[in-house]
FIDREN-366529 format. One record per residue (C-alpha): chain; z, x, y. Coordinates in Angstrom, 1 decimal. Last residue first. Layout:
N
+---+--------+--------+--------+
: c :      w :      u :      v :
+---+--------+--------+--------+
: A :      Z :      X :      Y :
...
+---+--------+--------+--------+
***
This chain:
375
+---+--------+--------+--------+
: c :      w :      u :      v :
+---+--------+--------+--------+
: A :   17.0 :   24.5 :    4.4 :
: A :   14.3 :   22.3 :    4.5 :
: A :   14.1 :   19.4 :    7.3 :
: A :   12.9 :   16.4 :    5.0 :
: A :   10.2 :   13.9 :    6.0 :
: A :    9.9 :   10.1 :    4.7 :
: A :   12.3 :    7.9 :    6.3 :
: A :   14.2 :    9.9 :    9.3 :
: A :   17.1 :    8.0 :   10.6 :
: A :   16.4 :    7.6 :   14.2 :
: A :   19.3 :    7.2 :   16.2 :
: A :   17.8 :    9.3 :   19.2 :
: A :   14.2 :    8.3 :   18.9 :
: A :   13.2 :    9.8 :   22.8 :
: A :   15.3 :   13.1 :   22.3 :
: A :   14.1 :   14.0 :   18.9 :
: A :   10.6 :   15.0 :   20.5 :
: A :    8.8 :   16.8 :   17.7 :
: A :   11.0 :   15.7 :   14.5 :
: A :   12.3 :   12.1 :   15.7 :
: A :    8.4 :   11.7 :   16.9 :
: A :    7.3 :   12.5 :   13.5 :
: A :    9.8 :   10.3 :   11.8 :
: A :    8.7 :    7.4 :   14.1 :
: A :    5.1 :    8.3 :   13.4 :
: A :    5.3 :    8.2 :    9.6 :
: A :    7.4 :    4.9 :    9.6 :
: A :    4.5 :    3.3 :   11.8 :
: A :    2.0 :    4.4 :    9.5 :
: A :    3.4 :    1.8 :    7.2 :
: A :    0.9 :    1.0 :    4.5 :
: A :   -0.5 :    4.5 :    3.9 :
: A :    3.0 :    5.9 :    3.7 :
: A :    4.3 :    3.4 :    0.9 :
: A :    2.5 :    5.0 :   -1.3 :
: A :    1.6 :    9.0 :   -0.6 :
: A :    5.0 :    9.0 :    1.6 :
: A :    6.8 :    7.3 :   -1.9 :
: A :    6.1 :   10.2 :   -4.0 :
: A :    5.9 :    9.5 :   -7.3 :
: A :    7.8 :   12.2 :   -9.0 :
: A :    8.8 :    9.8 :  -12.7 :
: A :   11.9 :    8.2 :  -10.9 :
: A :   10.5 :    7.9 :   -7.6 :
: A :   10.7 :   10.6 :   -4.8 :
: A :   11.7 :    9.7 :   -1.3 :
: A :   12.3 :   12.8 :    1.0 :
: A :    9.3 :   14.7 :    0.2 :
: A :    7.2 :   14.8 :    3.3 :
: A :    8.1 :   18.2 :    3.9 :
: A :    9.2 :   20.2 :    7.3 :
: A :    9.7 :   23.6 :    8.5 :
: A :   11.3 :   24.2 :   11.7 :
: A :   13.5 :   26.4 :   10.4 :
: A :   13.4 :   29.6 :   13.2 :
: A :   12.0 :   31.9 :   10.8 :
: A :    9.6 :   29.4 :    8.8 :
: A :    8.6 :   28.3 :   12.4 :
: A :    8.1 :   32.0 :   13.5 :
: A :    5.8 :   32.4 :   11.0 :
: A :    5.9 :   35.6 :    9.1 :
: A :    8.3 :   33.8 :    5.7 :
: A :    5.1 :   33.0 :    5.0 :
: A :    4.1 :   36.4 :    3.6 :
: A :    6.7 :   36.3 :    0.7 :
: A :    4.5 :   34.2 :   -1.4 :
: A :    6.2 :   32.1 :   -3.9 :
: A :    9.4 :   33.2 :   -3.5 :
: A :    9.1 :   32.8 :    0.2 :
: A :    8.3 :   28.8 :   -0.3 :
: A :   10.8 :   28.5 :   -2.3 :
: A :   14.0 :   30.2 :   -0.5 :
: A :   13.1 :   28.1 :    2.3 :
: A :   13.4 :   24.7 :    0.2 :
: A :   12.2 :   21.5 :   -2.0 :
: A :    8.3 :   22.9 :   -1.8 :
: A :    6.3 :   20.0 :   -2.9 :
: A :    3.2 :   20.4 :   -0.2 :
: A :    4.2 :   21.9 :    3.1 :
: A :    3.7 :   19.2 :    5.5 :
: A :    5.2 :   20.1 :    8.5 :
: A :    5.6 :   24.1 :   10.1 :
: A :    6.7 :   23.7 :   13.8 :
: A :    6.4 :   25.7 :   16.9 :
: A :    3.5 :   27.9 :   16.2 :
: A :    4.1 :   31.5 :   16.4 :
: A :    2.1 :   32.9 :   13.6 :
: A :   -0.3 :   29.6 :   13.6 :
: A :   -3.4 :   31.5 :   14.8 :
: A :   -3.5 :   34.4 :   12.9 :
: A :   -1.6 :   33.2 :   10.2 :
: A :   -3.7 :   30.6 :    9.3 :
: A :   -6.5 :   33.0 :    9.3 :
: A :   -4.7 :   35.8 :    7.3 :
: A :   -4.1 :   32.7 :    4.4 :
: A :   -7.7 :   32.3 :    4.3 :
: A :   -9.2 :   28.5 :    5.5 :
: A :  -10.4 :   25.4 :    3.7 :
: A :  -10.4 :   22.3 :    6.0 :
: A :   -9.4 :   19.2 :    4.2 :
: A :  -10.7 :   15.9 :    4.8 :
: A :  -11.8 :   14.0 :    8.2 :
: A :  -13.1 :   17.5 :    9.2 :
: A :  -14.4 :   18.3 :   12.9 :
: A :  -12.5 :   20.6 :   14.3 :
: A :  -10.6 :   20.4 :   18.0 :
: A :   -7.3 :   19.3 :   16.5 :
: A :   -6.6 :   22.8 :   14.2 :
: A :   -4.0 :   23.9 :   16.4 :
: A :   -1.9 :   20.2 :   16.1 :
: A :   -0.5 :   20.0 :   19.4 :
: A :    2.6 :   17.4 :   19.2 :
: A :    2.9 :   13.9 :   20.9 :
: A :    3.5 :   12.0 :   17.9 :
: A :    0.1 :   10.3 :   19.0 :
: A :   -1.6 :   13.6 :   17.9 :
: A :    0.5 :   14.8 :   14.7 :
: A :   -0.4 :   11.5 :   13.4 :
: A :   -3.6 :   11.4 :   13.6 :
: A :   -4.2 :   15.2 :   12.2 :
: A :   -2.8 :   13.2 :    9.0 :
: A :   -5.0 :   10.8 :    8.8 :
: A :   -7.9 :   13.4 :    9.4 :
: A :  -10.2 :   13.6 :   12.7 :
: A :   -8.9 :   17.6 :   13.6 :
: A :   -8.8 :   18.4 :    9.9 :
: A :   -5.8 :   18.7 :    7.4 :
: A :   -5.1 :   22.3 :    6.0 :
: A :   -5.8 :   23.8 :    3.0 :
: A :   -5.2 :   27.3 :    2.6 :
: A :   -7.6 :   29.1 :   -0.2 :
: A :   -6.7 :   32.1 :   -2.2 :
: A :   -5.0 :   30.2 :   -5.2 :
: A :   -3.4 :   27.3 :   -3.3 :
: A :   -2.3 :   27.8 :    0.4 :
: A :    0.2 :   25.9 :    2.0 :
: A :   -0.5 :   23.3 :    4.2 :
: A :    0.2 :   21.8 :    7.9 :
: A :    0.1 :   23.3 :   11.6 :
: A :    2.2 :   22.6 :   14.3 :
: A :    2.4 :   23.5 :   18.4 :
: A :    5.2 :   21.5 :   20.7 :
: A :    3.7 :   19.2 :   23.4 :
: A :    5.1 :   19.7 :   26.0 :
: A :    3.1 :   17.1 :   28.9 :
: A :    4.4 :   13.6 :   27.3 :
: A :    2.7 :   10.9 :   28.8 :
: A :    1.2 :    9.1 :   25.7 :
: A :    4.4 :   10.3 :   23.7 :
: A :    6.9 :    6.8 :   24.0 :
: A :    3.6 :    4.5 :   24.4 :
: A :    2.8 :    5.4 :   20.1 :
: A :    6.1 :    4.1 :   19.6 :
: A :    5.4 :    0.6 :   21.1 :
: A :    2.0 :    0.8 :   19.5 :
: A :    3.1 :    1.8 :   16.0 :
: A :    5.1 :   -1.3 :   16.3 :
: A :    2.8 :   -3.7 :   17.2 :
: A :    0.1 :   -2.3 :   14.5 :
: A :    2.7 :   -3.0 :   11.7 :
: A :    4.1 :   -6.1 :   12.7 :
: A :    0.1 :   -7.7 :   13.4 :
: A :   -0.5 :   -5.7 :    9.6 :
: A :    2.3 :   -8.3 :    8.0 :
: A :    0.8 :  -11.1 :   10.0 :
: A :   -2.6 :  -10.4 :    9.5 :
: A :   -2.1 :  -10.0 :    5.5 :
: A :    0.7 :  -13.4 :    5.5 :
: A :   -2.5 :  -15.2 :    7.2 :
: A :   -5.0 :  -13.7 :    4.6 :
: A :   -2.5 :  -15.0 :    1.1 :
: A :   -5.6 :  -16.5 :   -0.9 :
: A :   -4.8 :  -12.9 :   -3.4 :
: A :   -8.1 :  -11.1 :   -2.8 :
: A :   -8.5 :  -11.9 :    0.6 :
: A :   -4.9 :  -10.7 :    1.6 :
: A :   -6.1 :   -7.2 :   -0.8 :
: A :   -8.7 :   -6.9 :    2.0 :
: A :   -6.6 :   -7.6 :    5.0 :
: A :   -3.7 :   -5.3 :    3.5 :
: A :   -6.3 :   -2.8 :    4.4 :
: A :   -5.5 :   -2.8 :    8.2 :
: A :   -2.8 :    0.1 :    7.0 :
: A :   -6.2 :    2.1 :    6.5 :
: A :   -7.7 :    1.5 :    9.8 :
: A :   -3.6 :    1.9 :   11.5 :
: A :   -3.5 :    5.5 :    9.4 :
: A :   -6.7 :    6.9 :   11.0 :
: A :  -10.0 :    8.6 :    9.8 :
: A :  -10.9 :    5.5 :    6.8 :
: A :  -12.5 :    7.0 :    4.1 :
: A :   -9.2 :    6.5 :    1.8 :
: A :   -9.3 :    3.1 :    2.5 :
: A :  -12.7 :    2.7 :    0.1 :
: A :  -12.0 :    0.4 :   -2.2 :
: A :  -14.6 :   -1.3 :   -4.7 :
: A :  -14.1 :   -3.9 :   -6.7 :
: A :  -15.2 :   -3.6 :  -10.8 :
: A :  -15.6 :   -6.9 :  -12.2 :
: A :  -14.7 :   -6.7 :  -16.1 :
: A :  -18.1 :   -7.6 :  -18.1 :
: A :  -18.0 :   -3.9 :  -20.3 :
: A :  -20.7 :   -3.1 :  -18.3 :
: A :  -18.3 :   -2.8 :  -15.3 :
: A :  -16.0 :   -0.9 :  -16.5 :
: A :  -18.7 :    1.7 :  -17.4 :
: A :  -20.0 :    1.4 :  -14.2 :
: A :  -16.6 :    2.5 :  -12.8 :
: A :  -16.3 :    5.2 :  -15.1 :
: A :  -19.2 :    7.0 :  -14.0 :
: A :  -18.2 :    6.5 :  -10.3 :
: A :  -14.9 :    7.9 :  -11.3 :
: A :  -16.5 :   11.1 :  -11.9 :
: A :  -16.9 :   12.1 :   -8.3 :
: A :  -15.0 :    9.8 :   -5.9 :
: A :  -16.0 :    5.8 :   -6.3 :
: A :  -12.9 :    3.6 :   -6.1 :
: A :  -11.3 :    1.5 :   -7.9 :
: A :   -9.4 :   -2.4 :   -8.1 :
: A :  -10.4 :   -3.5 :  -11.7 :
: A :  -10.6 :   -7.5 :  -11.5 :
: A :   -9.7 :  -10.7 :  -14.1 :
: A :   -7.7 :   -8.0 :  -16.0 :
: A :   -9.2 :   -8.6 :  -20.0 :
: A :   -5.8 :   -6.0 :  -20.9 :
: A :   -7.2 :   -5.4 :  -24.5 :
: A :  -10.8 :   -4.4 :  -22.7 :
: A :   -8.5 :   -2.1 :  -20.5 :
: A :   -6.5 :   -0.4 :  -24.2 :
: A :   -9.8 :    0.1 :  -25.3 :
: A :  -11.3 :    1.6 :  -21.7 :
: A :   -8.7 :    4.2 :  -21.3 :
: A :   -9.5 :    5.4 :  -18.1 :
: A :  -11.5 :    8.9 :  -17.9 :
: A :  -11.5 :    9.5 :  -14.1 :
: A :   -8.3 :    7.6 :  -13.8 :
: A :   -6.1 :    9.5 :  -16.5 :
: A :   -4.8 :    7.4 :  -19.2 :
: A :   -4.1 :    3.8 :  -18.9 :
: A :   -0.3 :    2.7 :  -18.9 :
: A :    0.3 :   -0.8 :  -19.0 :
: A :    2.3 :   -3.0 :  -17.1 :
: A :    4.6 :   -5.3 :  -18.4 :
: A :    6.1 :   -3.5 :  -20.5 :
: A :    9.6 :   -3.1 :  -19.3 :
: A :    9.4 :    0.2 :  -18.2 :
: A :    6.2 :   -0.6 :  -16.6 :
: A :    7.6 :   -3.5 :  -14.6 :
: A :   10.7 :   -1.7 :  -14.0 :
: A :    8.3 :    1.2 :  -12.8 :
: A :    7.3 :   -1.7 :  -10.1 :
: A :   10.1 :   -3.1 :   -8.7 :
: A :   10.9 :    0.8 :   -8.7 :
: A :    7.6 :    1.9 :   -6.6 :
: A :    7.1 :    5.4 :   -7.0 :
: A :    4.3 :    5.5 :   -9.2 :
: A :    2.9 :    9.0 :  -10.1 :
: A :    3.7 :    8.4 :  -13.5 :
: A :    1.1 :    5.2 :  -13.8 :
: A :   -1.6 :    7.7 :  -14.6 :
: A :   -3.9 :    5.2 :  -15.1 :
: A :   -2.1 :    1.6 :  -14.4 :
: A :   -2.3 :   -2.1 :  -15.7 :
: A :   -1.4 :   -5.3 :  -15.5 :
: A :   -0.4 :   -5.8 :  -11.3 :
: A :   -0.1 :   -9.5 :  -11.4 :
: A :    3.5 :   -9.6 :  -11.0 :
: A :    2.9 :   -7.1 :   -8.0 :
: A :    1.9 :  -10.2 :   -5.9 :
: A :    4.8 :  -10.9 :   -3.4 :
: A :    2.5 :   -9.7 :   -0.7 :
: A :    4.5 :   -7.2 :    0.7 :
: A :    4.5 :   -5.6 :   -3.1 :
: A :    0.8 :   -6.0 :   -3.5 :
: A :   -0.5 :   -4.6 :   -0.6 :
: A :    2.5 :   -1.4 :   -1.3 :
: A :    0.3 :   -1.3 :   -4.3 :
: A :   -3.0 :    0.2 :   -3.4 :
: A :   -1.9 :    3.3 :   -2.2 :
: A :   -0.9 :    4.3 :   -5.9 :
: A :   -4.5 :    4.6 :   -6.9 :
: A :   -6.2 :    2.9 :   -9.8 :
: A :   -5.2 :   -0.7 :   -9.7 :
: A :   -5.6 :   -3.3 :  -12.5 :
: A :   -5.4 :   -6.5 :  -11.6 :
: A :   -4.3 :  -10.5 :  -13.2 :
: A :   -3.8 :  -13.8 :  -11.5 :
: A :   -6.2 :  -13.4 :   -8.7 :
: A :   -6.4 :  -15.9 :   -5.8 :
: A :   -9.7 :  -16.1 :   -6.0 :
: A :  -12.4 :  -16.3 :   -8.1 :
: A :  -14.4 :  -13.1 :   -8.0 :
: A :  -18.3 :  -13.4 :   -7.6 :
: A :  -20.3 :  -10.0 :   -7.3 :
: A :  -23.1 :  -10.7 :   -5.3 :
: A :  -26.7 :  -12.4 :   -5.9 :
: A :  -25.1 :  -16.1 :   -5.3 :
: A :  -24.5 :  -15.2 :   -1.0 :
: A :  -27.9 :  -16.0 :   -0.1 :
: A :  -27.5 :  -19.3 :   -1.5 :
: A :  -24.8 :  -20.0 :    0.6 :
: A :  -21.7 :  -21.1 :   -1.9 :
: A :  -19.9 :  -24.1 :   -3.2 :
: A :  -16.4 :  -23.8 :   -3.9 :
: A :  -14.9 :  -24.7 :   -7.6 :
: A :  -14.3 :  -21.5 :   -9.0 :
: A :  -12.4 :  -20.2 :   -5.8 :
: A :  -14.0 :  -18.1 :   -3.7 :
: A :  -14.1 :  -14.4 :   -3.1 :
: A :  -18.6 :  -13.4 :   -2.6 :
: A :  -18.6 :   -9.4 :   -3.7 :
: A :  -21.0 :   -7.0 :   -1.5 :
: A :  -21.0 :   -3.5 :   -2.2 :
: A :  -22.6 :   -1.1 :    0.4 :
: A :  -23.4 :    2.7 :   -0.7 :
: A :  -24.3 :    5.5 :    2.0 :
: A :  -20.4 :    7.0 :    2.2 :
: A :  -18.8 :    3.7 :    0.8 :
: A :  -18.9 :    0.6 :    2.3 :
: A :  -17.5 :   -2.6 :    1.1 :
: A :  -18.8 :   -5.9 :    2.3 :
: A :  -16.4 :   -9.1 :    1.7 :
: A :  -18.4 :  -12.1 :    2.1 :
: A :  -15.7 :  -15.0 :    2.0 :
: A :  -15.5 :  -18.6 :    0.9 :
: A :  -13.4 :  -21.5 :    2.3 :
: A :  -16.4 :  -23.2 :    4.5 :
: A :  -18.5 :  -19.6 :    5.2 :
: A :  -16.6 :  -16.6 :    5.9 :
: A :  -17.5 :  -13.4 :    6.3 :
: A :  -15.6 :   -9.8 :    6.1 :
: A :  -16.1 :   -6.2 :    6.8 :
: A :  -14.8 :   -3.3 :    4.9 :
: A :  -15.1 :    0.4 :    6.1 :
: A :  -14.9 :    0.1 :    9.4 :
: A :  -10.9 :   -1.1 :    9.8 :
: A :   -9.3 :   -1.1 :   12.7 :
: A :   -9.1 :   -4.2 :   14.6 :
: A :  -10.8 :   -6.6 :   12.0 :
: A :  -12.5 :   -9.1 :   13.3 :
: A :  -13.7 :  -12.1 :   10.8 :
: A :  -17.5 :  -12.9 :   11.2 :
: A :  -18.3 :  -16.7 :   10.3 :
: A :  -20.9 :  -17.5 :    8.6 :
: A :  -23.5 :  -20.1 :    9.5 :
: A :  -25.0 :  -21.9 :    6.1 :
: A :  -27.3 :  -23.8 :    8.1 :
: A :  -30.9 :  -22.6 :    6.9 :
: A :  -29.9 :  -21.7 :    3.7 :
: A :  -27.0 :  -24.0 :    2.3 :
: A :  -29.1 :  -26.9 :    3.7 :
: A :  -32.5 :  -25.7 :    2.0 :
: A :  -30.8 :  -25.6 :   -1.5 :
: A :  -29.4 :  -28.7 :   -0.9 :
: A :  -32.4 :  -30.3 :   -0.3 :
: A :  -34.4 :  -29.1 :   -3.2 :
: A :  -31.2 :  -30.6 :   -5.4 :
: A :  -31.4 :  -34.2 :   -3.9 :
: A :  -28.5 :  -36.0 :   -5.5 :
: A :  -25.9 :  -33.8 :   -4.4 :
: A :  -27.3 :  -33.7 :   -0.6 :
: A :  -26.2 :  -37.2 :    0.2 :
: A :  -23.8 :  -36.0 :    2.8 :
: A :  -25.7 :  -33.1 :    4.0 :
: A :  -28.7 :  -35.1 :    4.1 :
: A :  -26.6 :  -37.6 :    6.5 :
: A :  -25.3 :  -35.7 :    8.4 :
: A :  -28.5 :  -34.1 :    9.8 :
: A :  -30.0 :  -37.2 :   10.2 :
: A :  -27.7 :  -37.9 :   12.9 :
: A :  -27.9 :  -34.8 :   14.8 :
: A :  -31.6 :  -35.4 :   15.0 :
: A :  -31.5 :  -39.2 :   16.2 :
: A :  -28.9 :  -37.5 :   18.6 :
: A :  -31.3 :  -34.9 :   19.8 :
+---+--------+--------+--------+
***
C-alpha cells in the first residue's frame, strides 16, 4: 500500500510533462468536495483544490458554471461548463434582490449596469447611477443589448421567468456569460437569505458570505423561539385585489413564512401555493371579514386610500379596527422599495417587525424597520 501511495505522488508531481497522465489524474482522483448549505435547495456547490461547481436549478433546468481563477487547473469533467473567473471585477444584475449581496460584501463598485434601475432603493447605489457609474438598461425582459455589449460586464446575473429566458440566450450569444439565479424559487426567507453564499462564490469573499448569513440565521432563530409556544395566535390575511382577482400569498410562500413563525394564523396556511393564490374579492371576504389583522396591502399610503378605491374593504373588521399594515415604510428616492431589496436578505428584520405587530408585548422597544401602521 505504501509502494502504491508513493507512486501516486510522484505522477502527480511530474504530471506536466506527461499530458495522458494528467488527464487520467484529474479524472479518477479529482474528489470534490460538497459544501452544506443549511437552507438553500436551489444551488448547490463543489469544490475541488480552489475551484467550485456551482449547480443552479431552475424548475426542470440545471446550469452548471465551474468559478476559478484563470490560472487554476480543473477536473476534466468539470471543462464542459460555463467558466467564470473569479473574483468578478464587473456585473450586471437584473433584479433589485440581488444587490443587498453586493452591498454586505463591499462589492457594489462592480455593479455596471441595471434594467429598470428606478426601482432601486439602495442610495450608495443610486449615487452610483446618478453619478454614472452605473448604467441604465431598459426593461429586463427586453434589455438593451447595445448599450450591454458597450458595458462588456465580465458576468450578466439573470434569471429565467417567461420572456427573460429569450433574452438570456440572447446575452449569451452575444459571448457575455449569462449566470443563472434562481432565489426567488426558494419557499422560505432564511433559503433565500442563504444566497449571499452564491454571490460569496462569485466575488472570492465565501467566509465573509457564511459569516454574514451565520448572523442572519442566529438571529432569526432567537426571535423565531419568542412565538414557538405561543397558543393566540391572532388571524391575518394579505393582498388587495387587482382588476377582479385578489392575490394573496400561499400557505408555502415567503411571505406565508413569515406570518407563521411570527406566531400569527395566516387563513390561507393550509394551501398549497409557493406563489400567489388568485381568489374573488367575496371569497376573501368571506373568510377574512373578521380577521384580526390586515398586512401587506400593496402601495396604499392610508385608510382613506384603500376605501376610495373600493369602498367594500372598508367590511373587514381589521380595516375597522386599524389593524392594517403595509410594507412601505422605506422608499428610495425613485419608489424602490427597500422591503423588496433589502427584505430578502434580512428576513430577520421582517420577523421582528412582524412579531412587534402580532405580539408587541414580547419586542417591546422594537422600532419597526419595514412595516407601516396606516392611519
Amino acid at each position: 500500500m505504501r509502494i502504491l501511495l508513493t507512486f501516486t505522488l510522484f505522477t502527480f508531481v511530474f504530471s506536466t510533462c506527461q499530458p495522458v497522465e494528467k488527464r487520467q489524474h484529474t479524472d479518477s482522483y479529482a474528489e470534490a468536495e460538497q459544501i452544506p448549505l443549511r437552507y438553500a435547495k436551489r444551488f448547490q456547490v463543489q469544490k475541488y483544490q480552489q475551484a467550485y461547481l456551482l449547480e443552479v436549478n431552475q424548475a426542470s433546468d440545471t446550469f452548471r458554471y465551474v468559478l476559478a481563477s484563470a490560472q487554476e487547473e480543473i477536473p476534466d469533467t468539470w471543462k464542459n461548463f460555463t467558466r467564470i473567473s473569479t473574483p468578478l471585477q464587473s456585473v450586471v444584475c437584473t433584479s433589485t434582490s440581488h444587490l443587498p449581496a453586493l452591498e454586505y460584501l463591499g462589492v457594489a463598485h462592480t455593479l455596471v449596469g441595471f434594467p429598470q434601475s428606478v426601482f432601486i432603493c439602495s442610495p450608495l447605489i443610486r449615487q452610483r447611477i446618478d453619478s454614472g457609474k452605473v448604467q441604465e438598461l431598459g426593461q429586463r425582459e427586453g434589455i438593451n443589448l447595445e448599450k450591454l455589449t458597450l458595458l462588456q460586464p465580465e458576468v450578466l446575473i439573470g434569471f429565467s421567468m417567461g420572456n427573460e429566458s429569450n433574452t438570456l440566450k440572447k446575452i449569451e450569444d452575444l459571448g457575455i456569460p449569462v449566470i443563472r439565479n434562481a432565489d426567488f424559487l426558494e419557499d422560505s426567507p432564511l433559503a433565500r437569505a442563504e444566497w449571499i453564499k452564491f454571490f460569496g462564490l462569485l466575488y472570492g469573499k465565501s467566509e465573509e458570505a457564511d459569516s454574514i448569513f451565520q448572523v442572519i440565521d442566529s438571529t432569526y432563530q432567537s426571535l423565531l423561539s419568542l412565538t414557538k409556544e405561543i397558543k393566540e395566535r391572532p388571524t391575518v390575511y394579505s393582498g388587495v385585489v387587482y382588476g377582479d382577482i385578489w392575490y394573496t400569498p400561499g400557505g408555502k410562500s415567503w411571505a406565508a413564512h413569515f406570518f407563521k413563525d411570527a406566531g400569527a394564523n395566516y387563513l390561507w396556511q393550509d394551501t398549497d401555493g409557493q406563489g400567489s393564490l388568485s381568489l374573488s374579492f367575496e371569497a376573501v371576504l368571506a373568510k377574512a371579514h373578521q380577521a384580526d389583522y390586515w398586512v401587506g396591502v400593496a402601495s396604499f399610503s392610508s385608510l382613506q386610500e384603500i376605501r376610495e378605491t373600493e369602498p367594500r374593504y372598508a367590511d373587514f373588521a381589521a380595516f375597522k379596527n386599524q389593524q392594517v399594515y403595509s410594507y412601505n415604510k422605506r422608499m428610495g428616492a425613485t419608489g424602490g422599495n427597500d422591503y423588496l431589496e433589502t427584505g430578502y436578505l434580512r428576513p430577520d428584520w421582517i420577523l421582528a417587525d412582524l412579531i412587534y405587530i402580532f405580539h408587541p408585548e414580547l419586542l417591546p422597544a422594537h422600532q419597526s424597520y419595514f412595516y407601516q401602521e396606516l392611519r
